[in-house]
C-alpha positions in Angstrom: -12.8 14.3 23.8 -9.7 12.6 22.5 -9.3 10.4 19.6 -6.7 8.4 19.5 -5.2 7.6 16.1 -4.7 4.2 14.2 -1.6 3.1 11.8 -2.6 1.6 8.7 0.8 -0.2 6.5 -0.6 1.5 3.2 2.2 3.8 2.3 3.8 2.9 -0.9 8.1 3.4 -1.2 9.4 6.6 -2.5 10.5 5.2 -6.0 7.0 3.8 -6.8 5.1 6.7 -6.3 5.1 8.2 -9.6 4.0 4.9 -11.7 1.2 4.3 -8.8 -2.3 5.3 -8.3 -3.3 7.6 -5.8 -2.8 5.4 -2.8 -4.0 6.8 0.3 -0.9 7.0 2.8 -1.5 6.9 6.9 -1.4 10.4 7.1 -4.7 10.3 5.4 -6.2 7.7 6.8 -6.2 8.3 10.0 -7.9 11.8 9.1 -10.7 10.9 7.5 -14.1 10.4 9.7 -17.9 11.0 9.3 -19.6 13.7 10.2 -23.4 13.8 10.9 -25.8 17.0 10.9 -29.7 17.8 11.1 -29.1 17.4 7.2 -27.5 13.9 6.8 -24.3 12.3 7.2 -21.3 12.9 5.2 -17.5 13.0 5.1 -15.2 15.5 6.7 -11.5 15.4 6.8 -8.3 17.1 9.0 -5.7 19.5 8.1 -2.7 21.2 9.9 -1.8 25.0 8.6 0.7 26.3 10.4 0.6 24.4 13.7 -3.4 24.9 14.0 -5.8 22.0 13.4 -8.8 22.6 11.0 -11.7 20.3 9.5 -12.7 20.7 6.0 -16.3 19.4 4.5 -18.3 20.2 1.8 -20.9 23.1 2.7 -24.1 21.9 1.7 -23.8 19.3 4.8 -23.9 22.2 7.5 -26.3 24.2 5.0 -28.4 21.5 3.4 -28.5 22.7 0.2 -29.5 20.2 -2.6 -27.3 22.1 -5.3 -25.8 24.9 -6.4 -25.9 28.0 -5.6 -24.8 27.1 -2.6 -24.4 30.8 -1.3 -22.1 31.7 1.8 -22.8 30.6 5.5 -23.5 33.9 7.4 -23.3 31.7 11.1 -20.2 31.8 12.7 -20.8 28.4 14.8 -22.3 25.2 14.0 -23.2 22.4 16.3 -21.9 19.2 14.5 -21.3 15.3 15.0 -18.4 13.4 14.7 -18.4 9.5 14.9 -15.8 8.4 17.0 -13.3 5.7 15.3 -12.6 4.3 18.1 -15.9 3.3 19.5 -17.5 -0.3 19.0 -20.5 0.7 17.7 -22.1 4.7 16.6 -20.7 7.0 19.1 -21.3 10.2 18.1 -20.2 13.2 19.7 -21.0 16.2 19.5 -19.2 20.1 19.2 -19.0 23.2 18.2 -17.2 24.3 15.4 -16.2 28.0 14.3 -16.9 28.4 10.7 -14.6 30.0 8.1 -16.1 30.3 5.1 -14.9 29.6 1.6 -16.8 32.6 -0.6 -19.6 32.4 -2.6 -21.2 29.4 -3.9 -17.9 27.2 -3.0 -19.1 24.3 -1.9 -16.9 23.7 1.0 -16.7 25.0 4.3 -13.8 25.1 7.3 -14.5 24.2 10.6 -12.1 24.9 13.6 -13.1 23.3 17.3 -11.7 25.3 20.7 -9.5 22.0 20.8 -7.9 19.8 19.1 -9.9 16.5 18.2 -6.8 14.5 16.9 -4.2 13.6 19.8 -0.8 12.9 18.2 -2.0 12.7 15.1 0.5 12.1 11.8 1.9 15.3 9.9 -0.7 16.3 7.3 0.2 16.2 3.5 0.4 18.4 1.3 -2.6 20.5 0.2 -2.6 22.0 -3.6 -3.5 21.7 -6.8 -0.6 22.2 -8.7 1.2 19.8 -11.2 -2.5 17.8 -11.3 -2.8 16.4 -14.7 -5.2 15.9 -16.3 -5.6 11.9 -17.4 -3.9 11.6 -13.6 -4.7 8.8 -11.5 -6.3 9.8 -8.1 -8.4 8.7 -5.2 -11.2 9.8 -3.2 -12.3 8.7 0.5 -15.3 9.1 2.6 -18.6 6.7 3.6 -21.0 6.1 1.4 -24.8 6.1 2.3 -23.3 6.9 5.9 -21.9 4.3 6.7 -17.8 2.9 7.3 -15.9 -0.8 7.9 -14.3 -1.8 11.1 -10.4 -2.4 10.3 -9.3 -4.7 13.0 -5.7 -5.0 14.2 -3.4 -7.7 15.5 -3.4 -6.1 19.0 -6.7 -6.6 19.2 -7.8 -2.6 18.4 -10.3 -1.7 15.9 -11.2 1.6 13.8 -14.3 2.9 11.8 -12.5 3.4 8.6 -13.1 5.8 5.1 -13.7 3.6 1.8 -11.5 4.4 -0.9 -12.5 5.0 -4.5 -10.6 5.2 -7.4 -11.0 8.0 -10.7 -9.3 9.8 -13.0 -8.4 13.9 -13.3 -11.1 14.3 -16.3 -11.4 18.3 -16.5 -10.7 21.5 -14.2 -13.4 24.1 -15.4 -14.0 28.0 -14.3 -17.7 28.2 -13.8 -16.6 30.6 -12.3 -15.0 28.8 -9.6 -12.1 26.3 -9.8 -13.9 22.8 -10.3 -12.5 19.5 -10.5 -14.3 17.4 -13.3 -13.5 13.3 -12.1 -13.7 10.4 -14.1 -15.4 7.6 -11.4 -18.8 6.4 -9.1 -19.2 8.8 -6.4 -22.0 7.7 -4.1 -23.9 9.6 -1.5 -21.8 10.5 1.9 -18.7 10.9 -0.1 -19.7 14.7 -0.2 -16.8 16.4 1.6 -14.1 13.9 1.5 -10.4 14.5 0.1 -9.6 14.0 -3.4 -5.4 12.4 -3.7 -3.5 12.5 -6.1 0.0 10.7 -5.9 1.2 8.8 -2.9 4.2 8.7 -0.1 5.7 11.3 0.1 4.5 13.2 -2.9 1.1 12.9 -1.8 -1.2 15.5 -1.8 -4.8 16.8 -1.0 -6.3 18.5 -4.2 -9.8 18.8 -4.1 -13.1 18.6 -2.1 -16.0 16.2 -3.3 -19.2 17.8 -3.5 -20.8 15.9 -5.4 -21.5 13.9 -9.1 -23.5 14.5 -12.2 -26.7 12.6 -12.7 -27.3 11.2 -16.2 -31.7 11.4 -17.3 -32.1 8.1 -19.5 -35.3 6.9 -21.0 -36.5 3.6 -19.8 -39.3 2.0 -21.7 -42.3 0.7 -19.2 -42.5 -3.4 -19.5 -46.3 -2.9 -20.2 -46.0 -0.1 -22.5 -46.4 -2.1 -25.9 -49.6 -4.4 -24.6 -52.6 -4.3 -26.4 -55.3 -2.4 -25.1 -57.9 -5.6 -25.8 -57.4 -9.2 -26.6 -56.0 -9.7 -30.1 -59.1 -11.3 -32.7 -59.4 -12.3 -35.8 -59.8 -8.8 -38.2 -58.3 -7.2 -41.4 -54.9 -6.0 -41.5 -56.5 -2.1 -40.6 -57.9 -3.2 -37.4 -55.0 -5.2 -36.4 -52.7 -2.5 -37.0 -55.4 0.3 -35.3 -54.9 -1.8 -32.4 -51.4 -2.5 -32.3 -50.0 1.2 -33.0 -49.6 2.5 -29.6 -46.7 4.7 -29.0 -44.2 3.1 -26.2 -45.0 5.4 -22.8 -41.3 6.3 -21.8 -40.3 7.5 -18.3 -37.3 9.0 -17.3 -35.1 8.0 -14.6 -31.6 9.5 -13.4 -28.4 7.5 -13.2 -25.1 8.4 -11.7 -23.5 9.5 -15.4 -19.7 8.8 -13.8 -18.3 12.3 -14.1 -17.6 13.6 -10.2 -17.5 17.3 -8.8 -14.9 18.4 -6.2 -13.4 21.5 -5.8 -10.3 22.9 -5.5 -8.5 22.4 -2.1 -7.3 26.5 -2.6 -10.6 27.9 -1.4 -10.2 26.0 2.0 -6.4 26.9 2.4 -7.1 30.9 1.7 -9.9 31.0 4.0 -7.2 29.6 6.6 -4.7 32.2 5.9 -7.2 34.7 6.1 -8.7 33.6 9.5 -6.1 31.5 11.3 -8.3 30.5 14.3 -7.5 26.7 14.6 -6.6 25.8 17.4 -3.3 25.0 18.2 -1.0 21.9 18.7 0.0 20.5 21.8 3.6 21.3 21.9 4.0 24.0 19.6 
């Protein structure tokens, strides 16, 4: 299967990208697709390490898991699906991926194909953490509720495209592992996509979503403060005997705005310690 790659004219000058938000360049764009499996659909993007091509998601999509712990994958293959960007319509298609894990309770995962599923593809950025501050502008892309738009071009091609989303670098906590705390609305089918910070040239790839911290609030019922019978004429005990009931409050949870990704470094190590990608045409 080959994929053939899109150009989008998003890459800010050289001299702007300090002062700018996270704007995603080409290089990440055209990197970024959904992936589906017997759990859901999600977001998984492309990396090059030294020549080799590699996939990086968040784990609980190949595992399922509805939070943490998230544990380690003990498979060494998975059976995934990949929508192809190029199709009209849903094309999924489907292959195996080697797994390299990330260590316990990381909640990403590293998936290498026997070939490579980008043809030609534009050098990927940078991928580390460092010089992230905090109060930083940055951006996250993936599809939310499974689902992309159609960018259309003036030659008449077309391409299932990520949605971008804009935060802020809120915290970076040791819990124990290295986790991004993001100022923004992540939604569901984010999980997995690439967290940028900077843009052109200096931009990099810093974290992995995983996922965002849900909020309980008390909501009050609309019928909670009716009487139980018909208001009549009575003294002021009665009246108030029958007008005391306590509200009856339910709880619901809301997306509270703070986002959890983690750090990019427990993808890259893995790499290094298991360089099985395979390798670029040409190289």
């Amino acid at each position: 299967m080959r994929m053939l790659l899109i150009g989008l004219a998003l890459a800010a000058a050289n001299s702007l990208a300090s002062g700018q938000s996270a704007m995603p360049t080409n290089n990440v764009l055209t990197r970024v697709l959904m992936i589906q499996s017997q759990f859901g659909r999600g977001t998984v993007f492309s990396v090059d390490v030294d020549g080799r091509e590699y996939w990086i998601t968040a784990k609980h999509i190949v595992t399922g898991a509805q939070h943490s712990p998230y544990g380690e994958l003990l498979a060494q293959k998975a059976r995934l699906s990949v929508l192809n960007p190029r199709a009209d319509g849903e094309q999924w298609i489907e292959r195996e991926f080697a797994i390299i894990d990330t260590g316990l309770d990381v909640d990403e995962v590293v998936l290498a194909p026997a070939t490579p599923l980008l043809e030609s593809p534009l050098p990927s950025v940078n991928t580390t953490s460092e010089w992230v501050m905090l109060g930083g502008n940055c951006a996250f892309l993936g599809f939310p509720y499974g689902g992309g738009w159609k960018a259309t071009f003036a030659d008449g091609r077309s391409s299932w495209m990520p949605f971008v989303k804009q935060c802020g670098v809120s915290a970076m906590i040791r819990d124990p592992q290295r986790i991004w705390i993001l100022d923004g609305i992540n939604n569901v089918g984010f999980s997995g996509g690439p967290v940028l910070y900077k843009t052109a040239t200096d931009q990099r790839i810093f974290a992995v979503i995983s996922g965002y911290r849900l909020e309980p609030t008390d909501v009050i019922s609309s019928g909670a403060l009716r009487l139980s019978t018909p208001p009549q004429v009575g003294n002021s005990s009665e009246r108030e005997q029958r007008g005391s009931q306590a509200p009856q409050r339910e709880t619901v949870n809301l997306n509270s705005g703070f986002i959890i990704a983690y750090d990019i470094r427990y993808a890259i190590e893995a790499i290094h310690k298991n360089p099985i990608g395979p390798v670029r045409n040409g190289r």
